[in-house]
C-alpha positions, 0 to 999 in steps of 0.5 A, a space after each residue: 817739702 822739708 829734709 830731715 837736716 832743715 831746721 825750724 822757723 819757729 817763734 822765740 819763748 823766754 827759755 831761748 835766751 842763753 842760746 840766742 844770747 850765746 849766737 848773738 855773741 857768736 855772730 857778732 862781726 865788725 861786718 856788720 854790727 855798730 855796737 860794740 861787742 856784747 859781754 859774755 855776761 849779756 842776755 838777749 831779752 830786755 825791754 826793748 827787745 822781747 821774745 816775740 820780736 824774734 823769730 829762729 831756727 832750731 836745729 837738733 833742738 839748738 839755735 841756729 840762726 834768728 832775725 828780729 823784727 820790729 815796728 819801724 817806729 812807734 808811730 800810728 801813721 808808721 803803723 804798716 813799716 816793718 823793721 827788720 833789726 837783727 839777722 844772724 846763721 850760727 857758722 857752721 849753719 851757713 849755706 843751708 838757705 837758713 838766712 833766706 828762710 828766716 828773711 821770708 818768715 819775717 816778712 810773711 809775719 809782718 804780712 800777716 799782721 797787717 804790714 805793707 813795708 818790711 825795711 831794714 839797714 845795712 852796713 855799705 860793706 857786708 856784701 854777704 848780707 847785702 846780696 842776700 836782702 836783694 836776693 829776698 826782693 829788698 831794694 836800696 832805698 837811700 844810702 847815708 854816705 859815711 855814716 859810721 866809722 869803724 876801726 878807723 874806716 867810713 862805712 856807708 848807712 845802707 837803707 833797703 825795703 821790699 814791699 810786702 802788699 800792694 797799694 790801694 791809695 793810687 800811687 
């Protein structure tokens, strides 16, 4: 059952780019991003990164909040990975369950076409971020000790996955 304040999970269309953009902006955070900030002048879509990689929620027809999931590799044998690259909740959205939704949309969507793995990656320090992915059924998997350095700090390289089908090989 839905309240009429939840948002929509639904699935990214070309005309969503200004406003996923200006969340993208919006969102950005030493806490969690590598990158440097995006310019204002930036878009969202490119050929990397194409509308159906995304997945958002609308509320009262403005977004508030996406996640990104893509093939973890181009691999054949890597097929069944899933990727999650990107997770971001407007700040006045936060505390609505809004980011939990979207992590399970994404992992039903892998599921759906034909994922067994949903991985992703996360700064050492984003706390927030990290309670959350385990809340979701995520487990840490391998950590890369001071990967990056960010305003003159080591962050640690956290590699988490959740499994999203059982295993049929044995194992």
């Amino acid at each position: 059952m839905t309240r009429d304040d939840d948002p929509t999970i639904r699935p990214a269309r070309p005309e969503d780019e200004p406003g996923l953009a200006a969340l993208n902006r919006n969102a950005w955070s030493t806490l969690s991003d590598v990158s440097p900030e995006p310019p204002e002048t930036d878009g969202i879509f490119d050929e990397r990164h194409t509308p159906d990689q995304y997945l958002l929620a609308v509320l009262d027809g403005r977004i508030v909040g996406y996640v990104r999931q893509v093939p973890a590799t181009p691999l054949e044998c890597n097929r069944h990975v899933r990727q999650i690259q990107g997770l971001a909740v407007d700040d006045a959205a936060r505390g609505r369950g809004i980011g939990r939704r979207l992590v399970e949309a994404a992992c039903a969507a892998a599921r759906a076409g034909g994922a067994r793995k949903m991985t992703l990656r996360v700064l050492g320090w984003n706390a927030p971020a990290r309670r959350l992915y385990e809340s979701c059924g995520f487990t840490v998997e391998g950590v890369l000790a001071e990967e990056f350095l960010i305003g003159g700090r080591y962050v640690d390289d956290v590699w988490m996955a959740r499994r999203l089908a059982g295993r049929t090989d044995g194992n």
